[in-house]
C-alpha positions in Angstrom: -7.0 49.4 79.5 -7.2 46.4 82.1 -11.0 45.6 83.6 -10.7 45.8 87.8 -11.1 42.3 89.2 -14.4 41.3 90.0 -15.4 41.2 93.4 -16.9 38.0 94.8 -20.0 38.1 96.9 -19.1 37.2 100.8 -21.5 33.9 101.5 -25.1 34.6 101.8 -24.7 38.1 100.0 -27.7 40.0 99.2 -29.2 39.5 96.0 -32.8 41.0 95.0 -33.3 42.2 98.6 -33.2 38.9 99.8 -30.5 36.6 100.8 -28.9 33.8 98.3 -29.8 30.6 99.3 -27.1 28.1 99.8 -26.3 24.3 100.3 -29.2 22.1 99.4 -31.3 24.9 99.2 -29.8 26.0 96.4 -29.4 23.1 94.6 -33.1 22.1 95.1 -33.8 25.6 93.5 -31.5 25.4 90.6 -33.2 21.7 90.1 -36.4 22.8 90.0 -36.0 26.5 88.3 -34.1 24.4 85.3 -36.6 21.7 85.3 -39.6 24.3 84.8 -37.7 26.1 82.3 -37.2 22.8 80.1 -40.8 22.1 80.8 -41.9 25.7 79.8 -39.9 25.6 76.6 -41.4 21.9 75.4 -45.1 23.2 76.4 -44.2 26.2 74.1 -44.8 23.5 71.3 -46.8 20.9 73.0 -50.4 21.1 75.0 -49.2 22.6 78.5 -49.0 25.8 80.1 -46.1 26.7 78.3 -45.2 30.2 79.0 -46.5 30.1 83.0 -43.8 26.9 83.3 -41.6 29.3 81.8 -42.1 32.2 84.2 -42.0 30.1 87.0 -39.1 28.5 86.0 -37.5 31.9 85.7 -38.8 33.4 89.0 -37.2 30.3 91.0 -33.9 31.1 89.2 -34.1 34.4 89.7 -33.2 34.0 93.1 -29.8 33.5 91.9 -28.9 34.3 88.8 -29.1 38.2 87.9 -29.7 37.5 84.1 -33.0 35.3 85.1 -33.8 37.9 86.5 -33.5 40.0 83.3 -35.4 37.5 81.5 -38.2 37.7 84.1 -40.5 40.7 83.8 -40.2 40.2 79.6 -41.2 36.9 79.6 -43.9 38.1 83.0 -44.8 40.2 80.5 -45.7 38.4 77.3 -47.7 35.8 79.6 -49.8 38.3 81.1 -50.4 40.0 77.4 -51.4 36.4 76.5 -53.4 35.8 79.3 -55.7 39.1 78.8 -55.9 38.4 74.8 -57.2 34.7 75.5 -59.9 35.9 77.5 -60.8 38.9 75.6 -64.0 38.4 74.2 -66.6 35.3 75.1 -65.9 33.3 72.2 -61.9 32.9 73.0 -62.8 32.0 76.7 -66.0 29.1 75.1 -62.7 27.7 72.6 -60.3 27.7 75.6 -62.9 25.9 78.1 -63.5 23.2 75.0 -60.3 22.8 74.7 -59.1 22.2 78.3 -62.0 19.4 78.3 -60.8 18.1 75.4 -57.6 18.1 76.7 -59.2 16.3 80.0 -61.2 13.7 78.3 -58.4 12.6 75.8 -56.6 12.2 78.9 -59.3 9.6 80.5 -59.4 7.8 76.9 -55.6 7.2 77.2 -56.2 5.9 80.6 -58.7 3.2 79.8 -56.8 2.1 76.8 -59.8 1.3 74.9 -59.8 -1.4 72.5 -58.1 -0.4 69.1 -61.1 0.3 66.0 -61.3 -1.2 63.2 -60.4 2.0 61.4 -57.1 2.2 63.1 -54.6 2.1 60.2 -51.4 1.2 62.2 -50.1 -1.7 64.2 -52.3 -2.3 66.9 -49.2 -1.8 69.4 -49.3 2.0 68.1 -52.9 2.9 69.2 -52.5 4.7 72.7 -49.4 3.8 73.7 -48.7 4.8 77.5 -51.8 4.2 78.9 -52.7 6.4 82.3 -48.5 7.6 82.3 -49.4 9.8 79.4 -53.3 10.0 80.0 -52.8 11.4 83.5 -50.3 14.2 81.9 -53.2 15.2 79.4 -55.8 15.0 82.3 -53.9 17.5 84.5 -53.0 20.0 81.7 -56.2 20.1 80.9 -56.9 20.8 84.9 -54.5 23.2 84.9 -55.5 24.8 81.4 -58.9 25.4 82.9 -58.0 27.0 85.9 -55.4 29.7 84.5 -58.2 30.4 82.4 -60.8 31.0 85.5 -57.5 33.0 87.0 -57.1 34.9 83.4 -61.2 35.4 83.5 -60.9 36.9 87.0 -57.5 38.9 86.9 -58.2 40.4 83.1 -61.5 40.6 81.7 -63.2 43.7 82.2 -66.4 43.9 84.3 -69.4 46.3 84.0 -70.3 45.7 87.8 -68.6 48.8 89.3 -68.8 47.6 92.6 -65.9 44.8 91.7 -62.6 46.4 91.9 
């Protein structure tokens, strides 16, 4: 039993009730959705918002490829689920502000490149290599950790005031 051939899409086909984009339009997009993806996947691991990189990576794909869009609302869906959990009770949103400053101050401390202790066990070269390259990363993931979790506070955690939607 043979398949039917597959029928192209005419230039500029509708996709997702939009348009495809073309030219450099569409390259820009498939740069940036791939770059957010690989930066989603590594934040999985390291400090960074890992699954929100991952979403938005997805969501800029989406635009063109129908299994990104597949991938989407499970992946849309696990960040939200996250998102509610972290801010659940008082003490979860307290250990997520401490870490973002953490995160923040770490990040100024790897700027200024202090002087290395005297407890320092390794070569000196190893003590805070990068300077403000990788202190200015920590800085704004810490930025960006604290204000997903004022968004999370806002869009998820229930309020007694019944005049707030």
């Amino acid at each position: 039993m043979s398949r039917p051939p597959r029928q192209r899409r005419p230039h500029g086909a509708v996709f997702a009730g939009r348009t495809r984009p073309h030219g450099a339009s569409r390259i820009i997009g498939l740069v940036v959705g791939w770059l957010l993806v690989l930066i989603g996947l590594a934040a999985l691991v390291l400090p960074g918002p890992g699954l929100l990189a991952l979403v938005a990576g997805l969501a800029v794909l989406a635009q063109q490829y129908e299994w990104a869009r597949r991938w989407l609302q499970p992946v849309k869906r696990k960040a939200f689920a996250a998102a509610a959990q972290g801010v659940k009770s008082t003490r979860n949103i307290v250990l997520s502000f401490t870490g973002a400053l953490i995160l923040i101050l770490l990040g100024v401390l790897w700027g200024v490149h202090r002087p290395v202790p005297g407890w320092w066990p390794l070569d000196d070269r190893w003590w805070l290599p990068g300077g403000w390259s990788v202190g200015s990363g920590l800085v704004v993931s810490g930025l960006l950790a604290a204000a997903f979790i004022v968004y999370s506070i806002r869009r998820f955690r229930p309020t007694s005031d019944p005049s707030r939607p």
